[in-house]
C-alpha positions in Angstrom: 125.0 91.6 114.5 123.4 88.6 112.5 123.5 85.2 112.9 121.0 82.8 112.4 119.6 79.8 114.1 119.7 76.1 112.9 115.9 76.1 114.2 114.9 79.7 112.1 116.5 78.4 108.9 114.8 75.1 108.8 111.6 76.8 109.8 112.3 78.7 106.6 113.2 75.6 104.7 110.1 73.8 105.4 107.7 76.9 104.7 109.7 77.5 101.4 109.7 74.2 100.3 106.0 73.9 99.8 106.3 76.1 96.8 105.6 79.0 98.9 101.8 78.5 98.7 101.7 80.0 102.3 104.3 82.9 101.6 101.5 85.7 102.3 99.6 85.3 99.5 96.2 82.7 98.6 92.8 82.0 97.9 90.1 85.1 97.8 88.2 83.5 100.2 88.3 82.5 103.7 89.5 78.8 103.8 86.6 77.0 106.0 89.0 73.2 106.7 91.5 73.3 109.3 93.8 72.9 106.9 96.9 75.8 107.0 95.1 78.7 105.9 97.2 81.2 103.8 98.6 84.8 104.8 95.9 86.4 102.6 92.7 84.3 104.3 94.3 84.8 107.6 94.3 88.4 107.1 90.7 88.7 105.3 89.3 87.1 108.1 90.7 89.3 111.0 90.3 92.2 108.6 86.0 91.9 109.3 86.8 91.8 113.1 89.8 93.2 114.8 90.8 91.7 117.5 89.1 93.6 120.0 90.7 91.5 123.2 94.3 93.2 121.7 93.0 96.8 121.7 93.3 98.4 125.4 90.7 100.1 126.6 91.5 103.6 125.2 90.5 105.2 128.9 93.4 103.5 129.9 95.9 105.2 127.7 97.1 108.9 127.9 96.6 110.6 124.2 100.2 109.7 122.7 101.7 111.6 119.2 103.3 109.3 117.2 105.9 110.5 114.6 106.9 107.8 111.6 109.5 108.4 109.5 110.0 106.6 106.0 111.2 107.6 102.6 108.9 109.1 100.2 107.8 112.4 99.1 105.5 114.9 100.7 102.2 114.4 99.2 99.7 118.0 98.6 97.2 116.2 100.6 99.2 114.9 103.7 97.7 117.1 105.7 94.0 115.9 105.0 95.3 112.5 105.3 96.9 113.3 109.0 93.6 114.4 110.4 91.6 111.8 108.9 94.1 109.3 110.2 94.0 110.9 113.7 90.3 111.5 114.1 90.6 107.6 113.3 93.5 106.6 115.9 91.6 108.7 118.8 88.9 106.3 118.7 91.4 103.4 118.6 94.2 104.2 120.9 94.6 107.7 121.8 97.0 108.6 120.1 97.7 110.9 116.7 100.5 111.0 114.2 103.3 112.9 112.3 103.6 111.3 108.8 107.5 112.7 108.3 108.4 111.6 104.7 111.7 111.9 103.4 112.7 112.4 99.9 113.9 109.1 98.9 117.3 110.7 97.3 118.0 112.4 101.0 116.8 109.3 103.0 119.9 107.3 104.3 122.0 110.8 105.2 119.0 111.9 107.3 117.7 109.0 108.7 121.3 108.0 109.8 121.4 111.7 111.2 118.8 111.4 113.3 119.5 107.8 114.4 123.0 109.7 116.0 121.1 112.8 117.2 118.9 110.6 118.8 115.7 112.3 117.5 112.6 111.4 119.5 111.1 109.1 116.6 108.3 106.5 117.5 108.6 104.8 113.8 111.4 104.1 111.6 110.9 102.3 108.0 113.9 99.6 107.3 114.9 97.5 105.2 118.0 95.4 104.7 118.9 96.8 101.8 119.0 100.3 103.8 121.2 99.7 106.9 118.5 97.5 108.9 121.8 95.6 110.6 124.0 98.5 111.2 121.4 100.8 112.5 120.4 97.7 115.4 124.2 97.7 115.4 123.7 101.7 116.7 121.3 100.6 119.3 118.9 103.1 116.8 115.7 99.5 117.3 113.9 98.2 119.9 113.7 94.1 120.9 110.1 93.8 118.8 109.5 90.0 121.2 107.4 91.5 124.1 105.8 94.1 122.1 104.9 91.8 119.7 103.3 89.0 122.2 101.7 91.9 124.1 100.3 94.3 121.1 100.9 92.8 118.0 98.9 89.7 118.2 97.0 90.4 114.7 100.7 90.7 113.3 101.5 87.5 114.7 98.3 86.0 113.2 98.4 87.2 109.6 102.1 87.6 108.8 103.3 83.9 107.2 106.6 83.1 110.2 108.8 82.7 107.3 109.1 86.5 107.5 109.7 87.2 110.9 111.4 84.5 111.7 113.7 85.2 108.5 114.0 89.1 109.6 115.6 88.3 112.8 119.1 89.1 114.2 121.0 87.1 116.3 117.2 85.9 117.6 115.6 89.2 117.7 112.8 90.7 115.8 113.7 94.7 115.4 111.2 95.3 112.9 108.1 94.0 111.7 108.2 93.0 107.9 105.7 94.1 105.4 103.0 91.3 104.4 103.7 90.9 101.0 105.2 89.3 98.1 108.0 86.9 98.8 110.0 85.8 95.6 111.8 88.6 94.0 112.7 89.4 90.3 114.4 92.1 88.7 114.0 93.7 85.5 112.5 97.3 83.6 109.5 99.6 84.0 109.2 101.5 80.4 106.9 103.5 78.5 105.0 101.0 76.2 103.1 104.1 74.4 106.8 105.0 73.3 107.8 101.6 72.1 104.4 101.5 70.3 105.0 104.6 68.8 108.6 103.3 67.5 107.6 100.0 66.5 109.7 98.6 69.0 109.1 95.0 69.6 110.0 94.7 73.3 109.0 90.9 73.4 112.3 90.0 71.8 114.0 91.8 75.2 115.2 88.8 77.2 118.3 90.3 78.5 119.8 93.4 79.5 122.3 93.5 76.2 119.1 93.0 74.2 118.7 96.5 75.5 120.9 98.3 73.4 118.9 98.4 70.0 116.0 99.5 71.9 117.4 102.6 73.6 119.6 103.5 69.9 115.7 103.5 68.7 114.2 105.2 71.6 117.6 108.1 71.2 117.8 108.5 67.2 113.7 108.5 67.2 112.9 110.7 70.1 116.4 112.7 71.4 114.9 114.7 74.0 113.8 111.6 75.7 116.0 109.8 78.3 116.5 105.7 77.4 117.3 104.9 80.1 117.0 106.4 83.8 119.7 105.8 86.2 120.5 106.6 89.8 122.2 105.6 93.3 120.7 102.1 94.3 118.5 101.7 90.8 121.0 99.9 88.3 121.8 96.9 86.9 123.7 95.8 89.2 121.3 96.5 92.6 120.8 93.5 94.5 117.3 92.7 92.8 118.7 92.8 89.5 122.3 90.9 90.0 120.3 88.6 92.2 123.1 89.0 94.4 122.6 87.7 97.9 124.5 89.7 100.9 123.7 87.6 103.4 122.3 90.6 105.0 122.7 93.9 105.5 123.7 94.8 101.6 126.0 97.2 102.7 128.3 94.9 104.0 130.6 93.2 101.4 130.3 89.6 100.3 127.9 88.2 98.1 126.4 85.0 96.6 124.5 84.5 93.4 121.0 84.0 94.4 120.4 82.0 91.4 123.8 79.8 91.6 125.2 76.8 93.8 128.4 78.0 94.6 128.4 79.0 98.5 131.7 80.5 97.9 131.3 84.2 99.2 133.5 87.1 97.2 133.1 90.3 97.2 131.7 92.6 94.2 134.8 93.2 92.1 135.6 89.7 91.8 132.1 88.6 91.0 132.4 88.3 86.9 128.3 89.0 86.5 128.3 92.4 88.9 131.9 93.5 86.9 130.4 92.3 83.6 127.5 94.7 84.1 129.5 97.1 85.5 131.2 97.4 82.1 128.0 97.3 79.9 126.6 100.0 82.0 128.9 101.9 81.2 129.1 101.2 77.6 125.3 102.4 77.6 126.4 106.1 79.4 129.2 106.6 76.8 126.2 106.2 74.2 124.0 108.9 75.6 121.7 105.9 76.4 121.7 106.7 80.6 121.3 110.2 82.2 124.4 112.3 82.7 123.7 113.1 86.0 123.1 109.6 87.3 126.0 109.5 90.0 124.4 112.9 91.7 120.9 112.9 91.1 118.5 114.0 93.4 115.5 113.0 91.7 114.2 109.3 92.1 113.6 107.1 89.0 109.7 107.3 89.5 109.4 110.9 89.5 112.0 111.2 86.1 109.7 108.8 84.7 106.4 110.9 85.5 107.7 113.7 84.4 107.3 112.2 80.6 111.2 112.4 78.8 112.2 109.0 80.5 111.6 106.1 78.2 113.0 103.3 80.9 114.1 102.7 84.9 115.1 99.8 86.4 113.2 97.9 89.5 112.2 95.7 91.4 109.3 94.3 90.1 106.1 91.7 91.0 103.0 91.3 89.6 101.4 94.3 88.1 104.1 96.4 89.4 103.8 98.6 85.7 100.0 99.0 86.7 100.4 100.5 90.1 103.1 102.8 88.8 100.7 103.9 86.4 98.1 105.4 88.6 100.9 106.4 90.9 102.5 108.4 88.3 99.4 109.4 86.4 100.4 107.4 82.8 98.0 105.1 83.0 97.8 102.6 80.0 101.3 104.0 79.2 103.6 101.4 81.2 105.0 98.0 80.4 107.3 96.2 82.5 109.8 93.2 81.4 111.6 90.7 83.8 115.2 90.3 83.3 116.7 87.8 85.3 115.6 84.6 87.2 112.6 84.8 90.2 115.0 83.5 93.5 113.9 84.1 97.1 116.2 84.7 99.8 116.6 85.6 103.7 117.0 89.2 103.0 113.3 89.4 101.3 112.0 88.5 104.6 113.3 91.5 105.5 112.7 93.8 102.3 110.5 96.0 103.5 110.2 96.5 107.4 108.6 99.0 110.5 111.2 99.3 113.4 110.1 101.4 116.6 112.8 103.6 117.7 114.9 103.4 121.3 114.4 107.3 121.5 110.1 106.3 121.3 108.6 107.7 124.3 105.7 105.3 124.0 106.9 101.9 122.2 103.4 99.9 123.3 101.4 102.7 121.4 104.0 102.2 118.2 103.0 98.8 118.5 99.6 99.4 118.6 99.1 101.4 115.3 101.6 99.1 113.3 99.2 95.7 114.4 96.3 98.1 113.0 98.0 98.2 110.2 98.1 94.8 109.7 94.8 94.4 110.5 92.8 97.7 110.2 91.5 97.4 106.4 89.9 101.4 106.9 93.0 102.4 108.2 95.6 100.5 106.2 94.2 101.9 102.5 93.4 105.2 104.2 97.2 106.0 105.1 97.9 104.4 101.4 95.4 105.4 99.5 93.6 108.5 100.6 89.9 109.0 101.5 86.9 107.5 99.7 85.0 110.1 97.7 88.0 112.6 97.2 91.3 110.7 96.2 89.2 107.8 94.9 86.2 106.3 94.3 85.0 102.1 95.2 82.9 99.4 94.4 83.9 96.8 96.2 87.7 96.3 96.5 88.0 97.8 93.2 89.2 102.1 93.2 89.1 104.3 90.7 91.1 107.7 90.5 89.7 111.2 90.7 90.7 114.5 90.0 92.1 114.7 93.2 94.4 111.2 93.3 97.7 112.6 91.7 97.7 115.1 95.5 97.6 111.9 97.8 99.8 109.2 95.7 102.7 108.1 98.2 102.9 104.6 96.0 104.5 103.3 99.7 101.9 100.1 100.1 104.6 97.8 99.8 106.0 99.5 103.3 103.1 99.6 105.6 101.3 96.9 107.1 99.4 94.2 105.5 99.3 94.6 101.2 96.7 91.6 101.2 94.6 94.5 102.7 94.9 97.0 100.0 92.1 98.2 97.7 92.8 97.1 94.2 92.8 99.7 91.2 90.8 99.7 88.3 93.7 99.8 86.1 95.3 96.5 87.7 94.0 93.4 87.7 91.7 92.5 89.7 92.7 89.4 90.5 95.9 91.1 92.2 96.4 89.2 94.8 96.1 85.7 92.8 98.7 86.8 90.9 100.7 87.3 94.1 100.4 83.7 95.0 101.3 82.5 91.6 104.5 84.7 91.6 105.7 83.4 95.3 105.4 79.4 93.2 108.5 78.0 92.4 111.0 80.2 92.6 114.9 79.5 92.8 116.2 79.3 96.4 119.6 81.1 97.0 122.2 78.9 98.7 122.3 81.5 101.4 118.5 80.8 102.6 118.4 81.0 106.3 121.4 83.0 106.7 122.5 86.3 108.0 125.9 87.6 108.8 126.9 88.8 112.2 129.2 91.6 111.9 130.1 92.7 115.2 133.6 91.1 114.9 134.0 93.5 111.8 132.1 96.9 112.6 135.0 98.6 112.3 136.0 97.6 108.8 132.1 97.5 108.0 132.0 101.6 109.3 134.9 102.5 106.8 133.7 100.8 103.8 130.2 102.0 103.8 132.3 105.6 103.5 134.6 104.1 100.5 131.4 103.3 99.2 129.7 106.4 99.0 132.7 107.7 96.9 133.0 104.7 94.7 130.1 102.6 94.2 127.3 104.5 92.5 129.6 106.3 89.9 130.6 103.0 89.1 126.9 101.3 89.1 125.8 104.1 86.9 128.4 103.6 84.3 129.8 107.6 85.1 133.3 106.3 85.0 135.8 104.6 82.9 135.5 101.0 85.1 138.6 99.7 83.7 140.6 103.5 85.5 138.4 103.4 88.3 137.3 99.7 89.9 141.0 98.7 90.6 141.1 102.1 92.3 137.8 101.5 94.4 139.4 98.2 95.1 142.5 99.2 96.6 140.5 101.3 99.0 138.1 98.4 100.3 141.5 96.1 101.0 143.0 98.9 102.7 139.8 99.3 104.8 140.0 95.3 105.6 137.4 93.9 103.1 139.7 90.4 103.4 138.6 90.2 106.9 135.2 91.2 106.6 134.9 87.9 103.6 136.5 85.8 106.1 134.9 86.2 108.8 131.4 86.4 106.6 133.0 82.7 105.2 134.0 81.1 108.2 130.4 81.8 109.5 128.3 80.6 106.4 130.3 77.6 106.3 129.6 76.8 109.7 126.1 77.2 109.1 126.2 74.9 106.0 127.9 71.9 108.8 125.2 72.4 111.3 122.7 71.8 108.5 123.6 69.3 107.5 
């Protein structure tokens, strides 16, 4: 399914190599040389004056309901949001919406149900990490090329071309990638009230073994409190926190180490940092550091954390990623956050976070439309991700402050619609946010896998049966539920059986040829 161009990887060479300056982030103004302008000017600028050429005349469209789909959870205010949103989109396009969250526990089983039933969906939100490849695989994504050039010239304008030219397959845009940070870095969100409390000194926390005395403190001090919170895709050994590179779709075996040399792909079990973790992990559940239920669990990491008897989660973090959790969650000055391993960038955060419009959409162009607003539309962007003015929050100037009524409109999804560079900035965070975004997209280590994505349609097969094996195996093993040294060899046995070898050759043979022709 994946395969990417000589031309696309050196176009993502030469952006990257400039320390990512122009990676979607830069200066608070707009820049007035004719110099390269960043992401964030680009976007300021057209922010003040949509592109009124792009918008068709709205007597020319017949009124249109689209319905987007993306994980999250239902907010008390949704409704309120819906009408504000659709009084707005009248005016625009015609057209309303169906906001149709999905619990984020539930997501991939229902989103992959309604990708087979074909369910009329206008919107779907991707990601690699969430079966981006094998759902354009399905034929579940449109070819995004002449809906881009014909509606979604504002995306085209603000969104750096490292992304979308990093997010394609085999040529071809299926989604449009979220305008935000770049680089990635892995590490924990925890309560610093708690470690206060304790007299835990987290600045001596530089590793994930360090991690032990802490949560032995947080259990003998405070037993009804969780150390550490645990669930499917949020471990130690996720792709943000391994720095593992799939090349990818990340549910298709093989991996690099972002953060290495070696170009020598293997797959997890004989990758001595994801085994090595595997076996802490689980040296932290047979402690009663890790919840018991962390191989089932329903509820996601955020809303175990909000609910106050969680001390720690795992994510993926960026600047002042504690911050936005905090008013999120409703704990603000409560939150810390501590990276854990080394800031790399890679193909696959191109396409991290990602709008795809469905083959089942009965009106594609008007898809198109509202996602370019939302790359460009400052109202609408922090309206749909923040609420409305005067009842979820108050402003002066790009700075919000919570009301009484945030905690029923908090989706905490900004980092999965549109343009970030657009967002309103909380009172809580600093306000020099999106400085801080720049500074974190400087200098970060490049994966030998940059420009790279695997094409799998040689090996969909194998690919179809392993995801299954998968769902058995992997999160009781990433969540330390089971004894690794019993259960790994058996997990492996399954994967050979369902032709792993031939998925890491053919991945190989691939990668190496795209090493020669780079050469």
């Amino acid at each position: 399914m994946m395969k990417a161009t000589k031309s696309a990887s050196m176009l993502l060479m030469l952006a990257l190599s400039s320390t990512l300056v122009l990676s979607a982030c830069g200066n608070s103004e707009p820049d007035k040389t004719e110099e390269p302008v960043s992401t964030t000017d680009k976007t300021e600028t057209t922010a003040t004056d949509t592109n009124k050429e792009s918008e068709p005349a709205k007597s020319d469209l017949k009124e249109y309901k689209l319905t987007m789909v993306y994980p999250g959870g239902t907010q008390q205010d949704e409704a309120k949001i819906e009408d504000e949103i659709n009084k707005y989109l009248k005016d625009k396009i015609n057209a309303t919406i169906d906001l149709q969250p999905i619990d984020w526990t539930a997501w991939e089983d229902k989103v992959n149900l309604m990708i087979a039933s074909r369910d009329p969906v206008d919107i779907y939100f991707t990601a690699q990490w969430t079966k981006y490849a094998v759902n354009v695989g399905k034929g579940a994504f449109l070819d995004l090329g002449p809906l881009l050039k014909d509606y979604g010239q504002d995306i085209v304008k603000t969104l750096d071309p490292v992304f979308l030219e990093g997010s394609k397959i085999n040529g071809v845009n299926y989604g449009v990638p979220t305008n935000k940070e770049l680089a990635a870095q892995g590490g924990i969100v925890y309560r610093k009230d708690i470690a206060d409390e304790l007299s835990i000194d987290m600045s001596k926390v530089k590793s994930i073994q360090d991690l032990d005395a802490v949560f032995a403190t947080v259990k003998a001090k405070k037993p009804e409190m969780t150390p550490l919170y645990l669930l499917k895709g949020e471990n130690f050994d996720a792709h943000y926190f391994g720095n593992f590179d799939a090349l990818g779709d990340t549910s298709v075996p093989g991996i690099l180490l972002k953060d290495a040399t070696d170009t020598t792909i293997k797959a997890n079990y004989d990758t001595q940092r994801y085994v090595d973790t595997l076996k802490l992990t689980r040296d932290f559940f047979v402690k009663g550091y890790i919840n018991s239920d962390a191989a089932t669990t329903t509820t996601m990491n955020k809303d175990a954390l909000k609910a106050g008897n969680v001390f720690a989660m795992t994510a993926a973090l960026k600047p002042g990623k504690a911050k936005e959790l905090e008013t999120e969650l409703g704990l603000v000055g409560k939150l810390g956050q501590i990276e854990l391993n080394e800031k790399t960038v890679s193909t696959s955060e191109t396409s991290g976070s990602m709008l795809a419009i469905s083959t089942t959409s009965g009106d594609p162009a008007r898809a198109m439309m509202f996602i370019n607003l939302l790359h460009s539309d400052k109202y609408l962007n922090n309206l749909i991700n923040f609420g409305i003015e005067g009842q979820h929050y108050t402003k002066n100037g790009e700075i919000i402050t919570p009301t009484d009524n945030t905690k029923n409109y908090a989706p905490g999804a900004a980092w999965m619609f549109g343009n970030q560079f657009l967002n309103y900035v909380w009172n809580s965070e600093d306000p020099d946010k999106w400085e801080q975004f720049r500074k974190f997209n400087e200098g970060p280590k490049v994966s030998p896998g940059l420009g790279f994505v695997f094409d799998s349609e040689k090996v969909k097969a194998e690919v179809g049966a392993i995801v299954n094996i998968d769902r058995q195996y992997q999160t009781a093993l990433e969540t330390g539920s089971v004894d690794v040294d019993k259960v790994l060899p058996e997990y492996k046995d399954k994967l050979l059986k369902a032709g792993v070898d031939k998925i890491l050759i053919e991945k190989q043979a691939q990668f190496d040829k795209y090493i020669s022709e780079k050469k």
